[in-house]
C-alpha positions as CSV (number, residue, x, y, z in Angstrom):
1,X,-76.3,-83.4,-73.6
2,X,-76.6,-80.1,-75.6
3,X,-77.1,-80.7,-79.4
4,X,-74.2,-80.9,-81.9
5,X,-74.5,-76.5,-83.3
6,X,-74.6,-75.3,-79.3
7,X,-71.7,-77.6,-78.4
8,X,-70.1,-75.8,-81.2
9,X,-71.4,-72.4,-79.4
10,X,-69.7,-73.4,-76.1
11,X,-66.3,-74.6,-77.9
12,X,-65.8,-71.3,-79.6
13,X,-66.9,-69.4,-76.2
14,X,-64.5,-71.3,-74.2
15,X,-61.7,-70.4,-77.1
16,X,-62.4,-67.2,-77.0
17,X,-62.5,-66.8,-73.2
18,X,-59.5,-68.6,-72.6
19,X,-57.9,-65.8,-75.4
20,X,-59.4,-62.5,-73.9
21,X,-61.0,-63.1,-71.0
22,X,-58.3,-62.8,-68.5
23,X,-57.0,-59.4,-70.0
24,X,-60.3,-58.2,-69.9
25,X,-60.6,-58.1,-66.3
26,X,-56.8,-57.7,-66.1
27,X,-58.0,-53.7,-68.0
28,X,-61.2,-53.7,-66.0
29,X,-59.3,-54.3,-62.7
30,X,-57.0,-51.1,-64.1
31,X,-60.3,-48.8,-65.2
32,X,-62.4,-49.4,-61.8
33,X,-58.8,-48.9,-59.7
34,X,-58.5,-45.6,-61.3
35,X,-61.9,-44.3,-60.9
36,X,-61.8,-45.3,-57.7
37,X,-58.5,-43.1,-56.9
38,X,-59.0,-39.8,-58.6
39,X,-62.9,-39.5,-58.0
40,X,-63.8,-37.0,-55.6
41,X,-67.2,-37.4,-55.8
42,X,-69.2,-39.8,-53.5
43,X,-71.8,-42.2,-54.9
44,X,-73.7,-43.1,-51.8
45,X,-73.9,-40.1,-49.0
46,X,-75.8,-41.9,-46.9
47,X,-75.9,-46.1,-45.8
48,X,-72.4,-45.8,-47.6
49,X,-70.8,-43.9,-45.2
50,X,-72.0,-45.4,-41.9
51,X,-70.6,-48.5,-43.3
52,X,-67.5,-47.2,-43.8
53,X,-67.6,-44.8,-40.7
54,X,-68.2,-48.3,-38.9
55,X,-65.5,-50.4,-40.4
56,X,-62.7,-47.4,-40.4
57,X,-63.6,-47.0,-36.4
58,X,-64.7,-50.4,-35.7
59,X,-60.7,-50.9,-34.4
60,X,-61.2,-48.4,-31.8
61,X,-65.0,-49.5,-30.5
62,X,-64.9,-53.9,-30.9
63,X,-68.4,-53.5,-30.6
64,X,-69.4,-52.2,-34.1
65,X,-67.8,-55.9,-35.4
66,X,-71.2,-57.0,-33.9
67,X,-73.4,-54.3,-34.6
68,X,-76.6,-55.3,-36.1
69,X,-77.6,-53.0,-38.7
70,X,-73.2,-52.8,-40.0
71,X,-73.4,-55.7,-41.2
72,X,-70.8,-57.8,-39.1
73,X,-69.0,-59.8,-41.9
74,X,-68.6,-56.5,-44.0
75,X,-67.7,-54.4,-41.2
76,X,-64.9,-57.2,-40.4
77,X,-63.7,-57.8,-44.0
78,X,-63.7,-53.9,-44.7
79,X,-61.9,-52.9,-41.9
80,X,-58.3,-52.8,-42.8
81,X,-59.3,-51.0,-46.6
82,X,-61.1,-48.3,-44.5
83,X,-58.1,-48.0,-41.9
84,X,-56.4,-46.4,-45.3
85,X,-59.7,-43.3,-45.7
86,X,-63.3,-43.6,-48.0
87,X,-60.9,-44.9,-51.2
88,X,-59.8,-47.8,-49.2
89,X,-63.5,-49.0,-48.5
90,X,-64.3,-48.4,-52.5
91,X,-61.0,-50.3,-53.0
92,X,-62.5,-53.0,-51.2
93,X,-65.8,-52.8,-52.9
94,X,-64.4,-52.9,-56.5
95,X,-62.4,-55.8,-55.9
96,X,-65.7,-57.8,-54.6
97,X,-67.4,-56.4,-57.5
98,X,-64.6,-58.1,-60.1
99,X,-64.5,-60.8,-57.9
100,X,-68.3,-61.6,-58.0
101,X,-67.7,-61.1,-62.3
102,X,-64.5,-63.6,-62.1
103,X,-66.9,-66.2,-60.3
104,X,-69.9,-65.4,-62.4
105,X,-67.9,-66.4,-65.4
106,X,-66.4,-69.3,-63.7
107,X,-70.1,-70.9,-62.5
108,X,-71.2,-70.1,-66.3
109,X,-67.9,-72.2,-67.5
110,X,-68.6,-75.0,-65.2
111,X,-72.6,-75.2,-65.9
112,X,-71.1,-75.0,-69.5
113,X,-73.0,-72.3,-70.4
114,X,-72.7,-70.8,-74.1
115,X,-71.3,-67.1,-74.0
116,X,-69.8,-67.8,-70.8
117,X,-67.5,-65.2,-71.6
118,X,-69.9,-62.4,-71.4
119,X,-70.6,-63.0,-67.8
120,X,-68.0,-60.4,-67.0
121,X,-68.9,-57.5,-68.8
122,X,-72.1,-57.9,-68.4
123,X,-71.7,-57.9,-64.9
124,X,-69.3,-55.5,-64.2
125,X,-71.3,-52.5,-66.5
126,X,-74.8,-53.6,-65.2
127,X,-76.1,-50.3,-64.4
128,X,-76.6,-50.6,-61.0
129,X,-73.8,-52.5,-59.7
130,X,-71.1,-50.6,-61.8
131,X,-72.3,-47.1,-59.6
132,X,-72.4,-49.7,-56.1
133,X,-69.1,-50.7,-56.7
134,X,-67.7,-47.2,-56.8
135,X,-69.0,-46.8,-52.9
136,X,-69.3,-47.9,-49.3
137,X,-72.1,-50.2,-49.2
138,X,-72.6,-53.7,-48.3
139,X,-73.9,-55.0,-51.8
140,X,-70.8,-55.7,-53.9
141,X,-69.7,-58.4,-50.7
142,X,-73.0,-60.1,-51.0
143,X,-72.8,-60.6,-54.5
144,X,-69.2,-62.0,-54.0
145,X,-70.3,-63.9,-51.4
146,X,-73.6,-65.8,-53.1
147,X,-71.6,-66.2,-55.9
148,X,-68.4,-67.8,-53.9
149,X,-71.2,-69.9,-52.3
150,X,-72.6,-71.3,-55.7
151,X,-69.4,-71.7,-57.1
152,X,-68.3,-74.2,-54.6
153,X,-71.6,-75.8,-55.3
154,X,-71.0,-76.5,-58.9
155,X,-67.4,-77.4,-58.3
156,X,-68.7,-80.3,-55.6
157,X,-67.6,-78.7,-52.3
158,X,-70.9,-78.9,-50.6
159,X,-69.7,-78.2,-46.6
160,X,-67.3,-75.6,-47.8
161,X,-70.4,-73.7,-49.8
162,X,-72.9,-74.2,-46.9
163,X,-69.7,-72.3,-44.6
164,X,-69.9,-69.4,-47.0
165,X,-73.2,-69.2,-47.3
166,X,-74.1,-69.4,-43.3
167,X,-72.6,-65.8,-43.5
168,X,-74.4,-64.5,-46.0
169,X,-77.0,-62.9,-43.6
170,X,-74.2,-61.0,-41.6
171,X,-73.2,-59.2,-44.6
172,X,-76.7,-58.3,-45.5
173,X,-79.9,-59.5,-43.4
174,X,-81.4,-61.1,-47.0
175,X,-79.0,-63.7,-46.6
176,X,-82.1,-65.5,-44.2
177,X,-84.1,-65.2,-47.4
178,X,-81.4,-66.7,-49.9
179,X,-80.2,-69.7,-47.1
180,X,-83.8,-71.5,-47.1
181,X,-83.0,-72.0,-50.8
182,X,-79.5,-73.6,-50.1
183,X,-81.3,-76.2,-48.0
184,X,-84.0,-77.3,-50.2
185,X,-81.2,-77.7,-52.4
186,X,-78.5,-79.7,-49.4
187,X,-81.6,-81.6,-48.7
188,X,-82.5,-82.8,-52.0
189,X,-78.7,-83.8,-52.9
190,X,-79.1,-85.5,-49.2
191,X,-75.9,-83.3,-48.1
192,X,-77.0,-83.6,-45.0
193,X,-73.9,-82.0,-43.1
194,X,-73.7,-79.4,-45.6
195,X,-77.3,-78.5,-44.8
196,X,-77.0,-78.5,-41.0
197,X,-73.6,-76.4,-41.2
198,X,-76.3,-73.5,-43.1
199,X,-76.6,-72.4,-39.6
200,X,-73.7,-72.1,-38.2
201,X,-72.6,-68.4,-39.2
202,X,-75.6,-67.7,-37.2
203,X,-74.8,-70.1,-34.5
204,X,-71.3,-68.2,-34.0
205,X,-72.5,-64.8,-34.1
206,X,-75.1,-65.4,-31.9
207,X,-72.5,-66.3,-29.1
208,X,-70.1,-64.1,-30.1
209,X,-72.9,-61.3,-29.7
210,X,-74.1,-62.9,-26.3
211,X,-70.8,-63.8,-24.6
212,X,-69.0,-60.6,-25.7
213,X,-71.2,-57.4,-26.5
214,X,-75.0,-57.9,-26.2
215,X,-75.2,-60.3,-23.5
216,X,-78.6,-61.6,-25.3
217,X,-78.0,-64.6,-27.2
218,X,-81.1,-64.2,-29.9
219,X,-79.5,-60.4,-30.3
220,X,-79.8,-61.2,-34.2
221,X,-83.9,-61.7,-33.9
222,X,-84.3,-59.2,-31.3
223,X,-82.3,-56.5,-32.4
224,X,-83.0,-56.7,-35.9
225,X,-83.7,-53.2,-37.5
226,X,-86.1,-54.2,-40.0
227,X,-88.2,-55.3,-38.2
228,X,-92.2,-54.1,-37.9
229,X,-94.3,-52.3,-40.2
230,X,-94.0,-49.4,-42.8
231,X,-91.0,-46.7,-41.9
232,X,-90.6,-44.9,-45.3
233,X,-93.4,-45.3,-46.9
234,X,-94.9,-47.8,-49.8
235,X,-95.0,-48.0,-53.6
236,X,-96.0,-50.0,-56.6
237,X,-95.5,-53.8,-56.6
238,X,-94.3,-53.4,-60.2
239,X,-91.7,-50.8,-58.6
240,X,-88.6,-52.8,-59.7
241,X,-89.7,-54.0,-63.0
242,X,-90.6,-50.2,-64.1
243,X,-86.8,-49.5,-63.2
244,X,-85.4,-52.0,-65.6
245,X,-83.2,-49.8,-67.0
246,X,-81.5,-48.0,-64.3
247,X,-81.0,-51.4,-62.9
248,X,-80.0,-53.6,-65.6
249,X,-80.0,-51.6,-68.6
250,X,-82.1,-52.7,-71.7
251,X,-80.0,-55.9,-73.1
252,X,-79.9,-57.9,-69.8
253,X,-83.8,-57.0,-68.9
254,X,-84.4,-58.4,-71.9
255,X,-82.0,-61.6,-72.2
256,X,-83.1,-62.2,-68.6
257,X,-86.8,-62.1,-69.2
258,X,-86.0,-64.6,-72.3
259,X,-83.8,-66.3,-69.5
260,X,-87.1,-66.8,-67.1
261,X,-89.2,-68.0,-70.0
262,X,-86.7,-70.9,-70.8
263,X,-87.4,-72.2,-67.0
264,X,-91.0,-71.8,-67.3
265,X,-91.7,-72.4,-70.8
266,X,-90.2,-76.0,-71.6
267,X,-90.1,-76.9,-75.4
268,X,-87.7,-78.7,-77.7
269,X,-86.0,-75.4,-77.9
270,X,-85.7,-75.1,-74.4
271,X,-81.7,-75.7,-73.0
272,X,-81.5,-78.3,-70.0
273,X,-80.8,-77.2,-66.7
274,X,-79.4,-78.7,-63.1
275,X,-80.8,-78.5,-60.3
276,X,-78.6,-76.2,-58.5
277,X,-79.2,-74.0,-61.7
278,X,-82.6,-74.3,-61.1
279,X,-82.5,-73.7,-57.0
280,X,-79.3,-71.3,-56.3
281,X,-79.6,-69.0,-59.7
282,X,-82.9,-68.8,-61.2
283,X,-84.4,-69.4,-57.7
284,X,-82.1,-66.9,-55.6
285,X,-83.3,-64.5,-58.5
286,X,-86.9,-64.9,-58.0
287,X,-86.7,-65.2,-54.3
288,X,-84.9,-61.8,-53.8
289,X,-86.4,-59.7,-56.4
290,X,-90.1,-60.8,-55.8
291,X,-89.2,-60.5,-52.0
292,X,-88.2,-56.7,-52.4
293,X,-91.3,-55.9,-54.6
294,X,-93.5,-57.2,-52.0
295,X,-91.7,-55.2,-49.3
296,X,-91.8,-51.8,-50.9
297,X,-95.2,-52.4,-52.2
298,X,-96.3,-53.2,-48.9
299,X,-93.7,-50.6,-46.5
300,X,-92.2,-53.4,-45.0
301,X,-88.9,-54.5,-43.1
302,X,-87.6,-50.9,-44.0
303,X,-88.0,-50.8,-47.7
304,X,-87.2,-47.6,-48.8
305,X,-87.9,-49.2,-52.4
306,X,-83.6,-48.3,-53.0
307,X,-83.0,-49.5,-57.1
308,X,-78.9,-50.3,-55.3
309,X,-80.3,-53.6,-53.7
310,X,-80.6,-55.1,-56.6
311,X,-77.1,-55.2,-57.3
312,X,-76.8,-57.8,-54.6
313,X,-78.7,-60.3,-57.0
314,X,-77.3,-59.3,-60.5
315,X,-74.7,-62.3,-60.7
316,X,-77.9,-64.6,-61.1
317,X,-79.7,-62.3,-63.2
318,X,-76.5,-62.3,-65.9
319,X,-76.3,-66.3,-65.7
320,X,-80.3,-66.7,-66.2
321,X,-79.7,-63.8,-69.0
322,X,-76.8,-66.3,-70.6
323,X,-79.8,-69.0,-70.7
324,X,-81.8,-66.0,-72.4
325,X,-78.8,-65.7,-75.2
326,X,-78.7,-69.4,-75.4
327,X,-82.1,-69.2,-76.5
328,X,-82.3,-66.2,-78.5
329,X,-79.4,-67.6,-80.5
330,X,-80.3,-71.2,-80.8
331,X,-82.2,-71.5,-83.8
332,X,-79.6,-69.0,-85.6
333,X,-76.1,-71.3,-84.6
334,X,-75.2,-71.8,-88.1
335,X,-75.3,-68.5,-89.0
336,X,-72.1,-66.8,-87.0
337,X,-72.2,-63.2,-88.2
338,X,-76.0,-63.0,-86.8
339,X,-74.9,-64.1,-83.5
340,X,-71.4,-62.0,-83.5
341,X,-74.1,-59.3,-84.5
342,X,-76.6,-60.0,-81.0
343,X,-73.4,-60.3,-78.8
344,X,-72.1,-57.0,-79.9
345,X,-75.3,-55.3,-79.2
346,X,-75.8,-56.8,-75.8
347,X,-72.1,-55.9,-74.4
348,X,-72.5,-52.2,-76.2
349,X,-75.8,-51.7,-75.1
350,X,-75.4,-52.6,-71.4
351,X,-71.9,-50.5,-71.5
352,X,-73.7,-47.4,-73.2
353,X,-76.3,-47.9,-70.9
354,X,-74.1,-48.2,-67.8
355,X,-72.5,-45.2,-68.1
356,X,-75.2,-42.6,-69.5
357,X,-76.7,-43.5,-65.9
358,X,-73.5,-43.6,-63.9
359,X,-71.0,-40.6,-65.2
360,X,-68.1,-41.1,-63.2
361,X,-68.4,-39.2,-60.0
362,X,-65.3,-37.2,-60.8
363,X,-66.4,-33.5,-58.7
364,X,-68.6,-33.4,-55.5
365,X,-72.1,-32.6,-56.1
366,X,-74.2,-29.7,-55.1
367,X,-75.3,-31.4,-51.8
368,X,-71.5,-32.5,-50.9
369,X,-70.0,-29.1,-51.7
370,X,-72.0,-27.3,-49.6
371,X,-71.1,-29.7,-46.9
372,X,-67.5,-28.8,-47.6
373,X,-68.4,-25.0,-47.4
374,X,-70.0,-25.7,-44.1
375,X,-66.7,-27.4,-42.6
376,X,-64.8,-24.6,-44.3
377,X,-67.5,-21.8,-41.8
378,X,-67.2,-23.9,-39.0
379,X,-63.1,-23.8,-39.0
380,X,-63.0,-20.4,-39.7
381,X,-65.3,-19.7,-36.9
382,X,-63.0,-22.0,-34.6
383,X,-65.8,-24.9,-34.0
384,X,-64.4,-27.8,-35.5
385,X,-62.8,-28.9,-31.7
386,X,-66.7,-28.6,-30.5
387,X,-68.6,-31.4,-29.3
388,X,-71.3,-31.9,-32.0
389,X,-75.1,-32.8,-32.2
390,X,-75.6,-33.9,-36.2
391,X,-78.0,-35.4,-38.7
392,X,-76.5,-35.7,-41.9
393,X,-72.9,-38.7,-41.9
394,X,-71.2,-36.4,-44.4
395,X,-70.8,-34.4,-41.3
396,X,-68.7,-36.6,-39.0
397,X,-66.9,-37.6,-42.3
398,X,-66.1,-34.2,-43.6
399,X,-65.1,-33.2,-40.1
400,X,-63.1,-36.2,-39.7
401,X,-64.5,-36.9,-36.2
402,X,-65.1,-40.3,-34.7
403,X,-69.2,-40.9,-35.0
404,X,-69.4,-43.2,-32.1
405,X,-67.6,-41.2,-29.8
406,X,-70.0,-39.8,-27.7
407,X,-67.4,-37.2,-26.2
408,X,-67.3,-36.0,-30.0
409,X,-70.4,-36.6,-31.9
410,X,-74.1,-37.1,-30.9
411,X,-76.6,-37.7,-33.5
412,X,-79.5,-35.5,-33.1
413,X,-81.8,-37.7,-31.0
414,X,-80.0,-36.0,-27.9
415,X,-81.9,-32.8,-29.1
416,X,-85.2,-34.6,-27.8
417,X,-83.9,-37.1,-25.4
418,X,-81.8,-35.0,-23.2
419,X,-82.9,-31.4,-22.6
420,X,-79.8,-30.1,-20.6
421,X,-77.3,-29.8,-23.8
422,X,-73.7,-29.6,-23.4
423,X,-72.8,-26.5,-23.2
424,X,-70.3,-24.8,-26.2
425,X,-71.4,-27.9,-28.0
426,X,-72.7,-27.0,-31.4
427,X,-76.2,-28.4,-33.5
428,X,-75.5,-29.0,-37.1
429,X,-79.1,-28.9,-38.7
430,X,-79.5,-30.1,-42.0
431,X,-83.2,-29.6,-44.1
432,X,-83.5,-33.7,-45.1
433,X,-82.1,-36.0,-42.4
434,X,-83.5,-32.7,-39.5
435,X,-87.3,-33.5,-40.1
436,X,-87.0,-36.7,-41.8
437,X,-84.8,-38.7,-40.1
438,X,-85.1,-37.1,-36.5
439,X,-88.8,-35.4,-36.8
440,X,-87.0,-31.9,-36.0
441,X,-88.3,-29.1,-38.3
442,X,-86.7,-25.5,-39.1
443,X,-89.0,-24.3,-36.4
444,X,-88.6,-26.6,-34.0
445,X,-84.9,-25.9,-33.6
446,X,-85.6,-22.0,-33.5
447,X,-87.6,-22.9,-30.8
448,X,-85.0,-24.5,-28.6
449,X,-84.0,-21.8,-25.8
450,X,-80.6,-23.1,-25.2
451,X,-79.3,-22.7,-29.3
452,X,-78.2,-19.1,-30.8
453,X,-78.1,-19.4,-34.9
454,X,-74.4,-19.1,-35.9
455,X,-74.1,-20.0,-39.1
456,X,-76.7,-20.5,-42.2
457,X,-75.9,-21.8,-46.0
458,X,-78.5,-22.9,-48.7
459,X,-78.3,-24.2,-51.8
460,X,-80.5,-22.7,-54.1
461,X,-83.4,-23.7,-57.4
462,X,-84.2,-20.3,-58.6
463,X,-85.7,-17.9,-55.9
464,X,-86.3,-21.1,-53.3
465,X,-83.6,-22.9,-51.2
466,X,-83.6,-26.8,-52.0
467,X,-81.1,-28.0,-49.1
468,X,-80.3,-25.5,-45.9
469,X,-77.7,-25.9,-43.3
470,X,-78.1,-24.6,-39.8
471,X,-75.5,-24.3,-37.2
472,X,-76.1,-23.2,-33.5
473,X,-74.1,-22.7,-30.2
474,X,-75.6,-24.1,-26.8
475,X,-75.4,-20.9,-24.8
């Protein structure tokens, strides 16, 4: 039982959620719709494109639905946005992203958290997730998903939670990290159905993937991508924590460090907590965040030490930062304009924040223009009906060519693994994924007796190129 002044707390944040909370995501809903639909720009050029490249063409090869590294559950879920273009994929995205903040606010209501309110705008302007959201990656659908699967926790539907959460890995391979934690918690509560039915997401796309497409039923293990040892390198275990700000802005680092202390730190000042507080949010917290420290300090599972990742876990880290303004506040409850005063900070903060980081994407960049040039040379020169050899996604997607359609497109692996090129195919060389993705240098490609340089664009720092396209003809 919370004392008498924070009962009074959580009364006056339920009134004033139950005022303004719903026409708050009501505008939100309206801002991130809009921003989605006249942006031109593209957040993600890399990871976000394949995953929409793989959901928009996953009707025309079934296979991609199973595809390892695609994500299945996102590929399947996405799928009829991306039918529509790129906007219909963000479309999806932002609508996971204000449905991860409607079920944030609704787990802090129902764990009776003060300032339950502020789940939502804390959420939906964290840093990180508010640029995610505006893209084609796979992070916006975990969070919804976690958070769908804690919500039916705290609302008492155990088997239905453990159904959610058995999928959580085939929307992004963390989900094996997060499930453990599920169980402890099944186990505990002696849900003993719910814990056993953890596995069954797995257990159906493990047939699904045997019977249909890989014909190996432990294709998840064995064709996992992230597997083995470093692959892009290594950096500081403290990595994450020195990005604070680009990843959830000053106010939530802070209320969530306050958050972590309340857990750790128990005094008479301390707020109780449950134990599927305890387990599914602080714990799902720790779990993923220490997990993708150790990884990047260590290069591995393919840590590329990517800030976006975190945006998978920022629904816990605004409910453990609630607990942090529980705290901060509690010995201050009688005094209302002091407290009206911290939350008006924390929601401007995180907003100013937000988008000093994240300017909507309203114009291509440097990088995407010239890609547009490129497609402009290569249909002026009558190439765009070639069969194509390619590094860079914005390629295929600029082009508007199907990626896995080997008639169409081959990614530039076929420059090494297959000497006899097609001929009148053409080789789009780019200067970053050429040598760092497929270990094919400037010189290397020159060197090639088959290819005749027909095309050649830069763009330029000063008196030295920073990103140079290449196009050649197989003679």
């Amino acid at each position: 039982m919370l004392p008498l002044a924070n009962q009074h707390i959580g009364t006056s944040a339920h009134l004033v959620a139950s005022k303004y909370i719903r026409p708050f995501f009501a505008l939100a809903f309206v801002w991130l719709v809009v921003v989605a639909l006249v942006s031109d720009g593209i957040f993600d050029t890399g990871d976000g494109i394949l995953h929409y490249q793989m959901a928009r063409w996953s009707w025309k090869h079934p296979e991609l639905l199973l595809h390892h590294w695609g994500k299945p559950v996102f590929t399947l879920l996405c799928s009829p946005f991306a039918q529509a273009g790129y906007k219909g994929a963000i479309l999806f995205n932002v609508f996971c992203h204000l449905g991860a903040a409607w079920l944030t606010w609704r787990i802090a209501e129902r764990m009776k958290l003060p300032f339950a309110f502020l789940a939502g705008p804390l959420l939906l302007f964290a840093p990180i997730s508010y640029g995610v959201a505006q893209s084609g990656l796979t992070e916006p659908l975990f969070a919804f998903t976690l958070m769908l699967g804690i919500y039916f926790v705290v609302a008492g539907r155990n088997v239905v939670a453990a159904c959610v959460i058995s999928l959580l890995p085939f929307v992004r391979t963390e989900g094996f990290l997060l499930a453990p934690l599920f169980a402890i918690f099944f186990l505990i509560r002696k849900e003993y159905l719910a814990m056993f039915l953890l596995a069954s997401g797995t257990v159906l796309y493990s047939l699904a993937g045997g019977l249909f497409v890989h014909h190996d039923f432990l294709w998840v293990l064995n064709q996992n991508p992230y597997r083995g040892e470093e692959m892009y390198g290594h950096g500081t275990l403290l990595h994450f924590i020195d990005k604070n700000e680009f990843i959830f802005g000053w106010s939530l680092t802070a209320l969530v460090a306050i958050g972590l202390c309340s857990l750790f730190f128990r005094s008479k000042m301390t707020p109780p907590h449950s134990l599927a507080e305890i387990i599914l949010v602080f714990g799902c917290l720790i779990v993923f965040f220490t997990a993708h420290s150790i990884f990047w300090w260590k290069g591995l599972c393919g840590s590329l030490g990517l800030l976006r990742v975190m945006a998978c876990i920022m629904p816990c880290a605004v409910l453990v930062g609630l607990r942090g303004l529980q705290l901060l506040t509690r010995p201050y409850s009688k005094y209302k304009v002091a407290i009206s005063l911290t939350l008006f900070i924390a929601i401007i903060t995180t907003m100013y924040n937000n988008f000093r980081l994240h300017d909507i994407v309203l114009n291509p960049d440097d990088q995407q223009e010239s890609i547009a040039n490129l497609v402009s040379s290569i249909r002026e020169s009558k190439l765009e009906t070639r069969m194509i050899y390619y590094g860079h996604p914005l390629v295929t997607h600029f082009l508007d060519k199907d990626p896995f359609d080997q008639q169409q497109c081959i990614e530039m692996w076929g420059l090494r693994e297959n000497p006899s090129l097609k001929k009148s195919a053409i080789v789009i060389w780019d200067s970053h994924f050429g040598p760092q993705q497929y270990d094919i240098s400037e010189d290397q490609l020159k060197a090639m007796p088959q290819l005749r340089e027909v095309i050649r664009l830069s763009i330029s720092n000063g008196a030295n190129p920073k990103f140079t396209w290449i196009v050649c003809e197989v003679e």
